[in-house]
N, C-alpha and C positions, 0 to 999 in steps of 0.2 A: 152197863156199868159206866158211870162217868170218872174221868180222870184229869188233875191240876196239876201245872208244872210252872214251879216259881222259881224263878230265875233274880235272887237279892242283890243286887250291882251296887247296895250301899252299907254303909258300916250300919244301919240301926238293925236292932235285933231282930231276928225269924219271926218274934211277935208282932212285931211294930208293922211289918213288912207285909205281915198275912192280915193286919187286920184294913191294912187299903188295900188290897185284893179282896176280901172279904165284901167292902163296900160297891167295886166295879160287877161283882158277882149281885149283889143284893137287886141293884140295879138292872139288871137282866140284858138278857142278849138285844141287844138294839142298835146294831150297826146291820146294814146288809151286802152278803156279798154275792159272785158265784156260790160257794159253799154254800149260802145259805143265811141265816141267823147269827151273827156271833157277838161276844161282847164288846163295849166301845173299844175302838182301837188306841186310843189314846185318853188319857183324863189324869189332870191336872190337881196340884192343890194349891193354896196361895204361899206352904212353907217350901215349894220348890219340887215337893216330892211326884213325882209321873209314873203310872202305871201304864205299860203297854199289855196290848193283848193279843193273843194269836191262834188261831186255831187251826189245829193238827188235823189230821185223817183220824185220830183215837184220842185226843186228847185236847186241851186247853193250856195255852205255853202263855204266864204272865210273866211277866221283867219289870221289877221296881228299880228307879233309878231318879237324881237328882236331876 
């Protein structure tokens, strides 16, 4: 079982928020670490908006922020 944790650090809605999380997931895991595979750690858009990425021992910890 996989599991996501969205962390929205900005006023746009839980939709708006999932759907560039959405896109970082589409994109697939392509960062490497110890761990392993994970998804990019950081990615960008030109309106300001940044997705970070994180991976837990059971999970995926993402944070939208300006």
């Amino acid at each position: 079982m996989e599991k996501i944790i969205i962390e929205n650090r900005t006023d746009m809605s839980l939709e708006d928020a999932l759907s560039f999380v959405k896109h970082v997931i589409s994109d697939g895991r392509i960062s490497e670490t110890a761990k392993g595979k994970q998804y990019c750690f950081c990615t960008t858009w030109t309106d300001g908006t940044i997705v970070y990425a994180h991976k837990n021992q059971k999970s995926d910890r993402f944070i939208v922020t300006i």
